[in-house]
C-alpha positions, 0 to 999 in steps of 0.5 A: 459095516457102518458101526465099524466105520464109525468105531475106526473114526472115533479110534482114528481121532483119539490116537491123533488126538496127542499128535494136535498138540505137535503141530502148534509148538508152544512159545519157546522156554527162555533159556536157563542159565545156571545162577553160578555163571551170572554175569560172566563173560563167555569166555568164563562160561566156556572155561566152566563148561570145560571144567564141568565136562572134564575136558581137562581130564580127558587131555591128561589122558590123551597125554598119557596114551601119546606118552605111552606110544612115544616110549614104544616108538624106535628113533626117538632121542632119549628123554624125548617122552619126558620133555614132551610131557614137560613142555605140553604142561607148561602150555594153557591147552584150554585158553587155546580151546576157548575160541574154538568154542567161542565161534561155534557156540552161541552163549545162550547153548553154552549157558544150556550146557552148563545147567545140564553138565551141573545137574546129576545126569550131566555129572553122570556123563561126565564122570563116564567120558573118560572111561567112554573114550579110553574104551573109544580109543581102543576100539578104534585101534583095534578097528584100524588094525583090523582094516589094514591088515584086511586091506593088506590082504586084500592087496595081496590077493588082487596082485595074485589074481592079477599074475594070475591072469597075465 
């Protein structure tokens, strides 16, 4: 009995033995700066940052998906699709998006970011986004569908049960 309490302690210690080095947390790393954004302002960083994740990719896309609604949608004026497209490319989308990004970011994440976004694993992401969203987008068209008609349905059938009762 006594050898077993012993074995359980010494077993207890050395699974708990990893988790010490958990409960001091070592000094901070200081935060990494990718050496091609030196001396930049932040606002230069973000623009980078936006680059780097494909931000303006994912916007050409969006883009494409409201081009393709607006020639479906009854009621437009002619040629209302091609003047969009026309006047949405005359306007910076992105120097619009720096201050969002400017106010809740602080540099030293910004910086972070881009150390990630240039490193192979960030680029992966950053070639799969759109792709992710494309798929996203789908899906939640798909999901939107669905839930009304359910919700339609369900309407109905709480009307019917309604008549029903009166």
């Amino acid at each position: 009995m006594r050898t077993s309490l012993v074995r359980a302690a010494i077993v207890a210690a050395l699974l708990a033995a990893p988790l010490t080095g958990c409960m001091h947390p070592a000094a901070p790393l200081p935060p990494r700066v990718a050496a091609d954004v030196k001396g930049m302002t932040k606002d230069q960083k973000i623009r980078k940052l936006l680059q780097l994740t494909g931000a303006e990719d994912l916007g050409k896309q969006t883009m494409d998906q409201m081009m393709m609604q607006f020639e479906t949608m009854p009621g437009l004026p002619p040629g209302f699709a091609r003047k969009f497209r026309e006047l949405a490319l005359q306007q910076d989308l992105v120097s619009m998006l720096v201050p969002v990004y400017a106010k809740n970011l602080e540099e030293k994440d910004i910086d972070g970011a881009i150390v990630f976004y240039e490193s192979d694993e960030g680029r992966a992401v950053s070639r799969a986004q759109p792709v992710i969203v494309r798929e996203s987008m789908q899906i939640g068209q798909q999901w939107g569908q669905d839930l009304a008609m359910k919700t339609m349905k369900a309407l109905r059938d709480e009307d019917v049960r309604q008549k029903e009762t009166q």
